[in-house]
VOGU-3710 file (C-alpha; in Angstrom, 3 decimals, decimal comma):
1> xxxxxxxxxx> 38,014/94,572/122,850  39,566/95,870/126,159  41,399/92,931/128,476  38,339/93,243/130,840  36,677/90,902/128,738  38,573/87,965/129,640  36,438/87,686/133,165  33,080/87,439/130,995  34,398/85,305/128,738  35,106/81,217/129,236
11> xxxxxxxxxx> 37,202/79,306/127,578  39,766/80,912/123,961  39,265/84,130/123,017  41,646/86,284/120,800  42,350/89,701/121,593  44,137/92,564/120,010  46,937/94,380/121,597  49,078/97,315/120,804  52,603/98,116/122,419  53,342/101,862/122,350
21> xxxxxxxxxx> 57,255/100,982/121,528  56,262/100,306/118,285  53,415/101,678/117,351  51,039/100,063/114,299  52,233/96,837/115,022  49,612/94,718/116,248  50,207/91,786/118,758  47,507/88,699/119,270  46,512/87,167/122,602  45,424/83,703/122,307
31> xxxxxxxxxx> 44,009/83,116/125,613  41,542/80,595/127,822  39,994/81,183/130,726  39,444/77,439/132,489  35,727/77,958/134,140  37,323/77,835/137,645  39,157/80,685/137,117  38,849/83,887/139,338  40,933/86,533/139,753  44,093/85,323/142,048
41> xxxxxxxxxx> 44,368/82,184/140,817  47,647/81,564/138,897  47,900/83,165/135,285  50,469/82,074/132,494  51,971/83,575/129,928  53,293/81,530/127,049  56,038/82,520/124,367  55,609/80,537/121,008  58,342/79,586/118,621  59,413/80,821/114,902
51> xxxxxxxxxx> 56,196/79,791/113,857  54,732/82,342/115,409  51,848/80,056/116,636  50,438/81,609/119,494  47,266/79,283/119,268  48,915/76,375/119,389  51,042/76,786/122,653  48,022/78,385/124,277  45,830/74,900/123,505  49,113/72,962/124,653
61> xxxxxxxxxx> 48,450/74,422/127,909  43,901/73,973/128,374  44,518/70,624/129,892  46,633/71,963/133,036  44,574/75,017/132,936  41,035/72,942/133,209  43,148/70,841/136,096  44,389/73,811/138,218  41,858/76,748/136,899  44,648/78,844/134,702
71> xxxxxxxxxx> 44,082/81,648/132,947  46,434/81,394/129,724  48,010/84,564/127,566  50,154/83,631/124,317  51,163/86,887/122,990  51,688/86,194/119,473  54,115/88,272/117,184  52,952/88,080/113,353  55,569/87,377/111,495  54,459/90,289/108,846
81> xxxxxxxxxx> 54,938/92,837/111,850  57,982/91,246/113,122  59,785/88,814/110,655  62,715/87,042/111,443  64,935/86,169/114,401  66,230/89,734/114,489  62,471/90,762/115,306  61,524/88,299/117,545  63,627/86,203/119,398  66,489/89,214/119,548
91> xxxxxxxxxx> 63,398/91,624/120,762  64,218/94,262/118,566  66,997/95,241/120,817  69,119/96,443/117,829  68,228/98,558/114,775  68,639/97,574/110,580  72,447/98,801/111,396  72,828/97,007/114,353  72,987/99,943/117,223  70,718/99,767/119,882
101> xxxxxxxxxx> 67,475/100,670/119,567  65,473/102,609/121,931  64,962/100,839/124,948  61,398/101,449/125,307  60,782/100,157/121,669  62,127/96,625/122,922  59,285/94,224/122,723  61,100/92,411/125,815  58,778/94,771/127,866  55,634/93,480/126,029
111> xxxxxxxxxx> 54,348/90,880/127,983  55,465/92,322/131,517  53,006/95,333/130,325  50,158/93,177/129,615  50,723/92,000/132,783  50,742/94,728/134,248  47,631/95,937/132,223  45,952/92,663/133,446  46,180/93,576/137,408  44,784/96,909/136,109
121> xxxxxxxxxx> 42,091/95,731/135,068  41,532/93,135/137,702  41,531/90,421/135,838  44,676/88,992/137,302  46,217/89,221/140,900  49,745/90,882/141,283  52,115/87,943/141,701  50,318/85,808/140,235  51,645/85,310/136,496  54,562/82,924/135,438
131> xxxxxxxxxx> 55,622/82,957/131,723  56,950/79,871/129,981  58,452/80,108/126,250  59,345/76,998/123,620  62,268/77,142/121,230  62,098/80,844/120,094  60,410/81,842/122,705  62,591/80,199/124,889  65,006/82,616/123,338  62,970/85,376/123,552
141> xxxxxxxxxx> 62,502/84,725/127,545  65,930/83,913/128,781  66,669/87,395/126,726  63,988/89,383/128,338  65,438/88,422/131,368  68,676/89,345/130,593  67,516/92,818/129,024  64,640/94,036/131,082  64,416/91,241/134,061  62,032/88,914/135,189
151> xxxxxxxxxx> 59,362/91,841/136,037  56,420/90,774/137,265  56,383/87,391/136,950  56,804/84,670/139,723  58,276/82,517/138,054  60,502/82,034/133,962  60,720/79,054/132,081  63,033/78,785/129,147  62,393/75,730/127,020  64,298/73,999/124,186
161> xxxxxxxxxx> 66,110/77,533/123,040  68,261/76,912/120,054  71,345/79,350/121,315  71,889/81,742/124,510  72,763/84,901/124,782  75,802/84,166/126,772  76,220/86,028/130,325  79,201/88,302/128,871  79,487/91,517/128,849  83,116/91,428/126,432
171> xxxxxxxxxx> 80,948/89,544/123,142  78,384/91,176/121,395  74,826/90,818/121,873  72,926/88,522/121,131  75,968/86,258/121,546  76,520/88,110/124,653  75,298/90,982/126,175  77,999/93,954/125,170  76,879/96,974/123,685  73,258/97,106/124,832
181> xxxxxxxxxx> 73,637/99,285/128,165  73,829/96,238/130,345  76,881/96,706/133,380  78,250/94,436/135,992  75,218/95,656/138,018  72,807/94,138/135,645  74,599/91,175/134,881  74,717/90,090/138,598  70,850/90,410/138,441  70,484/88,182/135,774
191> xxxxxxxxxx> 73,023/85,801/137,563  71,245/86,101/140,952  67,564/85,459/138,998  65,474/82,428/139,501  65,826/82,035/135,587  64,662/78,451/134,750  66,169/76,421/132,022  64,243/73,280/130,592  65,908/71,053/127,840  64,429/68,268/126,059
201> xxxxxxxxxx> 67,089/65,166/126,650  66,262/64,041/123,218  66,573/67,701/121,970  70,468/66,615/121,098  70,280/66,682/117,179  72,824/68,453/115,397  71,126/68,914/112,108  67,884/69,121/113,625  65,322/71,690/111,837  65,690/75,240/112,168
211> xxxxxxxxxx> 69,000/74,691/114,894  70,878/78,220/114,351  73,595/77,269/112,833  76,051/80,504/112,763  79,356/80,253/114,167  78,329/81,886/117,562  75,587/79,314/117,952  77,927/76,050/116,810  80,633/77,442/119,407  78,133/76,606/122,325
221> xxxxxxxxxx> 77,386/73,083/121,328  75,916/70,924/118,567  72,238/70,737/119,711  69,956/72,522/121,570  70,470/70,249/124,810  74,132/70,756/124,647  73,685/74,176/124,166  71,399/74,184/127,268  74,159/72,480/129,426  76,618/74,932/127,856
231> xxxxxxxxxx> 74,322/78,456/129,134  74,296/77,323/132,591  78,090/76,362/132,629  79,004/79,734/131,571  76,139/81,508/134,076  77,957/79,477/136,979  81,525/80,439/135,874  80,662/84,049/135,587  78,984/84,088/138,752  81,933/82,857/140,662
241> xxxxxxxxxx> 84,088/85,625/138,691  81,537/88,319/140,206  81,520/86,531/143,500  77,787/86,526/143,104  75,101/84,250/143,872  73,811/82,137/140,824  69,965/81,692/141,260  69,477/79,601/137,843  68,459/75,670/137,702  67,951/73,610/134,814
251> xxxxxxxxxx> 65,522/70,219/134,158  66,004/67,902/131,791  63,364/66,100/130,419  63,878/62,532/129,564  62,076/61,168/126,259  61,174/64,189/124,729  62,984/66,231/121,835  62,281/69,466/120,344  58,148/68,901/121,060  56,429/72,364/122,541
261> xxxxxxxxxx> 53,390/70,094/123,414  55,597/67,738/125,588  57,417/70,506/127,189  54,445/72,491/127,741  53,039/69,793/129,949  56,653/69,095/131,439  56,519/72,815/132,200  52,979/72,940/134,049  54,270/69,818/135,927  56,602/71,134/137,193
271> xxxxxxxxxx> 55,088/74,371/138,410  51,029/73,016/139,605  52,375/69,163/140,270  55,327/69,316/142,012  57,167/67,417/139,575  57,663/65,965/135,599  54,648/64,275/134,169  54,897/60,408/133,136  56,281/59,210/130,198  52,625/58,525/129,195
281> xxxxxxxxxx> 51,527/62,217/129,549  54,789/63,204/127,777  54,320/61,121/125,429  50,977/62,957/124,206  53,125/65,515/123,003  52,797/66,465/119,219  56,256/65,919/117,962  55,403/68,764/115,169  55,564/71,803/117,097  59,182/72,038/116,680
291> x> 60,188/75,595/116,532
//
């Protein structure tokens, strides 16, 4: 089914996708199309978590989409095609004996293609897609942008990521970003990016589910808001080493803790509404999405 279909089609539909850089691995999209939608309207892109639940973090989203007439993608990575962290959330940036792969094969690219593929195919205006990613796909997103860049989307959203890929280029990745190809050059982009970190204030458990818990991880705090705090310290120290600009921010979210419903609708807030949600609207949040 070609992305095309997505005009003729209201409401979820699941397609299948392809990404040459590693070829006979398939990749869902869970997407909706709200009924208002038309072609220049704002489209998001939304990064699931371990679980590898695309379909849930694209329904998290159908009530701001039906409010501000979205068009939703959740690229979902099977965990049979792409198992574990290393496959995932480190975007296949390294190979089984940890030199770097190809960079075309990194599935950082992925979504930027579809986007890309979307415009194409005029279902989606260029400039109009945002991406937004929970837990391990808040991972996943603040390393695409560190990898590959922000591409073409408007606007990045990190959420609830349980360790950072620290903004050094003297620690290996993922704990930092040595050995991949990245220079000074590329680091000041990433520093100088819009990048947009979003923690949970109630996200602050140390022995909370699923937390990495290897030494690199522990060394930048003992839960995932800490850790939050902690990646935007070090992006602001290394940006006044480089004498660069630093372009990141960073909202906390009171109330909520490691929830990809909550966030989700913290997230849209913030982008459609022009602020957080209530505690009420938070407070529909799931609390079992939590990876």
């Amino acid at each position: 089914m070609t992305l095309d279909k997505l005009l003729e089609h209201e409401g979820k539909i699941a397609l299948s996708y392809e990404f040459a850089g590693q070829k006979g691995k398939s990749i869902t999209l869970h997407c909706y199309r709200a009924a208002g939608y038309t072609p220049g309207r704002p489209v998001v892109f939304v990064q699931h978590g371990m679980m590898r639940n695309g379909d849930d973090y694209r329904d998290f989203w159908i009530p701001a989409a039906d409010r501000h007439d979205l068009l939703i993608v959740a690229p979902t990575f099977s965990d049979k095609d792409f198992p574990e962290a290393e496959n995932y959330n480190n975007g296949m940036v390294l190979d089984s004996d940890g030199k770097p792969a190809p960079r075309e094969s990194w599935i950082y690219h992925v979504p930027g293609e579809i986007a890309e593929r979307l415009v194409a195919a005029g279902v989606m205006h260029e400039g109009c897609a945002r991406i937004y990613g929970h837990s391990a796909g808040g991972q996943f997103l603040h390393r695409m942008v560190s990898t590959v860049g922000f591409g073409p989307f408007a606007s990045v959203i990190a959420a609830n990521a349980g360790w950072y890929s620290l903004p050094a280029l003297d620690t290996d990745f993922p704990a930092g970003l040595r050995g991949i190809g990245l220079g000074e050059q590329g680091l000041r982009q990433l520093l100088e990016s819009g990048l947009w970190i979003m923690a949970g204030q109630q996200d602050s458990d140390a022995n909370a589910d699923n937390l990495p818990s290897q030494p690199e991880a522990l060394e930048q705090g003992p839960g995932r808001l800490h850790r939050a705090r902690n990646y935007m310290a070090k992006g602001k120290a290394a940006a006044a080493a480089l004498g660069c600009d630093f372009g990141w921010r960073i909202t906390e979210v009171p109330g909520v803790a490691h929830d990809g419903c909550a966030m989700s609708q913290a997230a849209a807030g913030m982008w459609f509404e022009g602020g957080l949600p209530s505690a009420e609207v938070l407070a529909v949040g799931t609390g079992q999405v939590n990876a």
